[in-house]
N, C-alpha and C positions, 0 to 999 in steps of 0.2 A: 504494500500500500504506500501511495506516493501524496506529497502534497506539493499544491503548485507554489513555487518560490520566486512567481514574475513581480511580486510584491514589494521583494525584499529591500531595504533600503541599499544601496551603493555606498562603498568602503570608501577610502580616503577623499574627499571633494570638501570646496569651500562651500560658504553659505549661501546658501540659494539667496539672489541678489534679487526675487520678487519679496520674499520675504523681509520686508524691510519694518525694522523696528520704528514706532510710532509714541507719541502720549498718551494712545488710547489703550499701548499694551505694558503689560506688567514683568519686568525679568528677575529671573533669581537664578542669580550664578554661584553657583557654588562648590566649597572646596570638601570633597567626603572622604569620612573616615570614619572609622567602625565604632568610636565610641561618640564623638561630636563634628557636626558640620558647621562650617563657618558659611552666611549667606548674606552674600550683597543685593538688595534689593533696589531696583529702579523703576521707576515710575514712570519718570520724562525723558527724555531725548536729554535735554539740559538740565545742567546739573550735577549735584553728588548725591550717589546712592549712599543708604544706610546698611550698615554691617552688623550682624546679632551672630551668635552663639548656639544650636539646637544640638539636644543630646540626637543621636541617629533611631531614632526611636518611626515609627511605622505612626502612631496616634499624633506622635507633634511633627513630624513630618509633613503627616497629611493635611492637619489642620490647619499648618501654613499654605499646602497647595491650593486647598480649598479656599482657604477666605482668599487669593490671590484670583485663583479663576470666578468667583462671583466678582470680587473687587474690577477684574478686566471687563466681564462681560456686562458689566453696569456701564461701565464707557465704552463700550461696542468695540474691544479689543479682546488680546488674547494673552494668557499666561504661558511664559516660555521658562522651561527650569533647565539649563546649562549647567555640566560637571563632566570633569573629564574621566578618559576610559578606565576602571581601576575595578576590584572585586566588589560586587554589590551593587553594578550599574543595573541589571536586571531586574532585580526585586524593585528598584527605584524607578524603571521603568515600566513595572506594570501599575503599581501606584501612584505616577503620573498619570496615566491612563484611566485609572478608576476614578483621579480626581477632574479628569477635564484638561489636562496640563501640556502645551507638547514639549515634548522632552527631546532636546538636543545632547546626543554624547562627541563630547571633543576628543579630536585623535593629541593629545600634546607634544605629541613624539616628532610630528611635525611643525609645530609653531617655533617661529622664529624667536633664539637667546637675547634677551637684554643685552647691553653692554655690560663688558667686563666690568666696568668701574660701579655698577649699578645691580651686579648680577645676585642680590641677597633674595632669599626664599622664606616667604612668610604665608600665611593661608590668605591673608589680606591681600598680599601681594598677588598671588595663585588668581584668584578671582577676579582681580582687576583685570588681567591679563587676558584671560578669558574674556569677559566684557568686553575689552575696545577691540580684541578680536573678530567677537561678534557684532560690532556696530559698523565694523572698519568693513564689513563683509567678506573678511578673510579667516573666520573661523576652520578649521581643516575638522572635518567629521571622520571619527572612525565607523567600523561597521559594525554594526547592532546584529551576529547571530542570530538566529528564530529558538526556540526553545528545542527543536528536530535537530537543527544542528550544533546546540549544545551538548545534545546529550549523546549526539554519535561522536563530536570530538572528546568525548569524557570516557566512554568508554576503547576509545582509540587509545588516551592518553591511559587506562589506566594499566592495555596491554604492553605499554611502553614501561608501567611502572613495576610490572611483576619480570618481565623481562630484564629488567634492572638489578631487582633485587637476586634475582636467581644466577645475573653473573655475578655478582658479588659473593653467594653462598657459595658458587664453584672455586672461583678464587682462593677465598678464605680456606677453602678444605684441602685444596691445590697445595698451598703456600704451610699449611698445616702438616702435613705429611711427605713436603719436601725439608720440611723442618727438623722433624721428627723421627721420622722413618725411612726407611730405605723402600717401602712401597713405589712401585714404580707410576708416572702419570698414566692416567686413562681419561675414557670418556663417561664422564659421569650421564648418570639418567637410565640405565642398563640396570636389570633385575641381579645380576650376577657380580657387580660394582656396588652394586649397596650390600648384598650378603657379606661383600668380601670386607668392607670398611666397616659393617656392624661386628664382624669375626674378629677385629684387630685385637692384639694384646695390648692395653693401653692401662697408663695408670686410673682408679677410681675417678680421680675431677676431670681428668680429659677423655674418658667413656663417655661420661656424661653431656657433655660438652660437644663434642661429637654428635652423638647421639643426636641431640638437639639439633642443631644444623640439618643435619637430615631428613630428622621430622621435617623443620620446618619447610627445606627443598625439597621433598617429596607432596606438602601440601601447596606449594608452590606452583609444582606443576602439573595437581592437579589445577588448581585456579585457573592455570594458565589455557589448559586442553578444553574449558568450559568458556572461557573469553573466543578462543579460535572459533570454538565452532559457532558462537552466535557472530560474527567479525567473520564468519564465511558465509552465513544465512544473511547476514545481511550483504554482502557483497553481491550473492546470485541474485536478490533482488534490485541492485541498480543498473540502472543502464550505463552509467558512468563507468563505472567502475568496472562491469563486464570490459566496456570499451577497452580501459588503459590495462584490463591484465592480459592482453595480446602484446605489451610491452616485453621484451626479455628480461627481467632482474626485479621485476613487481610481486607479481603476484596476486591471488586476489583478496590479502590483507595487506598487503602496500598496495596495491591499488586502491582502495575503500580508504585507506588511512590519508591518501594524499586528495581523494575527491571532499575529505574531513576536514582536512588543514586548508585546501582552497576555499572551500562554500561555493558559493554564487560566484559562476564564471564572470555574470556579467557585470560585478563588483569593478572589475580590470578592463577598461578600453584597451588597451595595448599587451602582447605578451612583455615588454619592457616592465611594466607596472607589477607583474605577477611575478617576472625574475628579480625586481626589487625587494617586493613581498618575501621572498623567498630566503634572501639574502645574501644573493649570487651577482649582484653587478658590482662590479668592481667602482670604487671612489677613482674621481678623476681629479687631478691638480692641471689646471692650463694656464699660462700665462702669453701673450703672443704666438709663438710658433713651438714655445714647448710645452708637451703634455707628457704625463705622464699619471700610470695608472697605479692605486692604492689598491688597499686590500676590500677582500668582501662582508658584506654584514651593514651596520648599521642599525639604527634607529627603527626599532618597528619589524625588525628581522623574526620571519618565523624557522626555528632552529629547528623545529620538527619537520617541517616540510624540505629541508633544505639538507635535512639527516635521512631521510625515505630516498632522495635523489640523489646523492653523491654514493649510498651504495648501492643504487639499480647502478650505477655506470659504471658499477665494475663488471656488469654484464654487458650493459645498452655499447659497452666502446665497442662488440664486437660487432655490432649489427651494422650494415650494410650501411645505412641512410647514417652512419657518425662516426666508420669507421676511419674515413679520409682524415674527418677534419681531427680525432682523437689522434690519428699519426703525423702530421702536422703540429700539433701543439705538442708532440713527445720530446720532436725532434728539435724543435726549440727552446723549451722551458720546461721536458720533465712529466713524468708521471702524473705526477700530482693536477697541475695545470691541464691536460690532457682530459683530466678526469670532471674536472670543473667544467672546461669546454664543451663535455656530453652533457654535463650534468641542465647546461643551458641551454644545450639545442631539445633534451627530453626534455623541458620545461616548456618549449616552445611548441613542440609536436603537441605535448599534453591542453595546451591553451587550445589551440585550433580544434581538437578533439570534441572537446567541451563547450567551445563556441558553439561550431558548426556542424557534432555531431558527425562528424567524419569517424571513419576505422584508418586504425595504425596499419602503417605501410612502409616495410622493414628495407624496400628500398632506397637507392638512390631519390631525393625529391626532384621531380620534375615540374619545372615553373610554369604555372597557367596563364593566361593573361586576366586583367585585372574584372572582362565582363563575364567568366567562368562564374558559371551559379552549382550553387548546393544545394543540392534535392536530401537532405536531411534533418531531424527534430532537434532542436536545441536542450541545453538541459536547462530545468534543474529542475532537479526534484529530489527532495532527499529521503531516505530509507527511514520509516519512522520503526522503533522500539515498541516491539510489544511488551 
């Protein structure tokens, strides 16, 4: 079962320049935190707003929103509650909603630093910032998730979190018995590997101790075998995600995982914006006639999606459509670089994919011209959780 996602709001963009703040509307910009929010309130156009104090409570929360959205809709305006992206932007978002409120979420990660001389960090501060942001009409919007794709990125992340902990038990047991023992290494997870490390002759607290680790690895991966299979059930049901596990080095849990970490294709005008996203374009320094390139990442980088793709390309370098340009980048700059190189062109194949609903094509790409149409369904739709 699918739900339509042509709703969804659009990821990084400035303020809609129709929406232009007025006298007749009410703003409260504010700076949250989980035990108190600081809120500048403004009235007019001109002028200084006032700044209060609210514990982060849901009853005084609201009954600020509330008397703010009668107070606006008595002057035939509208209450606007501004706060930037951080934990808890959702529950505040449906409580603007229940109260009448539209709720703007700020991306900050993109809003331009004060100067150096001026660079101090107060909640006062915070919220001004925000404000002439939004007055200036250059407030940068992050993207508001839906509640579907909340809860497919949580349980994406939480495969990410057992897989963690379960290298870490290996390790430790690893590093334990080269410590220890002259047991030779193996591959843990084998019915005949745990006989043998339960069998050990070990002092009383490091039986124990052991022991433990075990259990706990062994419930681990049960956890983990009950995550797979639903992270496979919902894979065969998307169309997405069928799509990119034709990819070599995906699969169709990196597949689902990466249509998780994207959302909404059409969040991204350009594959540029989505390799940004990602955390794969490289910083540029130009000054006249020299450039020169920095490293990758930055501001707003998702490190999950950008960790899915750098190890499909230790497969994708072998596939036809990136193998050239992966031997090219070897031979000048190295493995590594080579690997980045695929990891951007799969980023890019993947965008078109999901745009346009195209199937992967392990060729060579051959260029269309610009009046080529596409006779395919767009996405998005995302796999809801039973």
């Amino acid at each position: 079962m699918f739900i339509d996602q042509t709703s969804v709001q659009t990821s990084v963009q400035t303020s809609d320049p129709a929406s232009v703040f007025t006298d007749q509307d009410i703003m409260l910009t504010v700076d949250y935190h989980d035990q108190n929010c600081v809120v500048r309130r403004r009235e007019t156009v001109a002028g200084k707003g006032s700044v209060t104090r609210l514990p982060t409570d849901a009853a005084a929360l609201g009954a600020l929103m509330r008397g703010a959205a009668r107070r606006a809709a008595d002057r035939g305006g509208r209450a606007i509650w501004i706060q930037e992206s951080t934990t808890g932007w959702a529950r505040m978002q449906r409580l603007a909603t229940e109260c009448g409120v539209e709720f703007i979420l700020a991306n900050v990660l993109q809003m331009p630093l004060p100067p150096k001389a001026r660079r101090r960090k107060t909640d006062k501060i915070d919220t001004a910032r925000l404000e002439r942001e939004y007055l200036n009409g250059q407030l940068p919007r992050a993207h508001q998730p839906s509640d579907d794709w909340r809860q497919l990125r949580r349980i994406v992340a939480l495969r990410q979190n057992l897989v963690r902990r379960r290298t870490a038990l290996t390790n430790w047991i690893d590093r334990y018995l080269a410590h220890e023992t002259w047991v030779e290494r193996g591959r843990f997870g084998s019915k005949r590997r745990e006989r043998m490390l339960r069998g050990l002759r070990l002092s009383k607290l490091d039986r124990r101790v052991l022991d433990w680790k075990l259990d706990e690895l062994q419930s681990l991966q049960a956890q983990l075998a009950q995550v797979d299979e639903l992270l496979t059930e919902l894979s065969a049901a998307s169309p997405d995600a069928r799509r990119l596990d034709a990819i070599r080095g995906l699969g169709p849990i990196g597949a689902l995982a990466v249509v998780a970490r994207i959302g909404p294709i059409d969040r991204f005008e350009t594959p540029e914006q989505l390799i940004a996203f990602a955390g794969l374009a490289p910083g540029v320094q130009q000054s006249d006639g020299t450039r020169r390139d920095g490293k990758i990442g930055g501001g707003g980088t998702d490190k999950c999606l950008r960790h899915y793709l750098i190890e499909a390309s230790m497969w994708a370098r072998a596939i036809p459509r990136y193998r050239d340009a992966y031997n090219r980048a070897v031979r000048r700059r190295g493995n590594k670089i080579g690997r980045l190189v695929v990891a951007r062109l799969l980023l890019r194949s993947v965008y078109k994919m999901l745009k346009h609903g195209l199937a992967f094509d392990p060729q060579s790409p051959v260029r269309q011209g610009r009046g080529a149409s596409i006779n395919a369904p767009t996405q998005e739709a995302c796999p809801q959780i039973a």
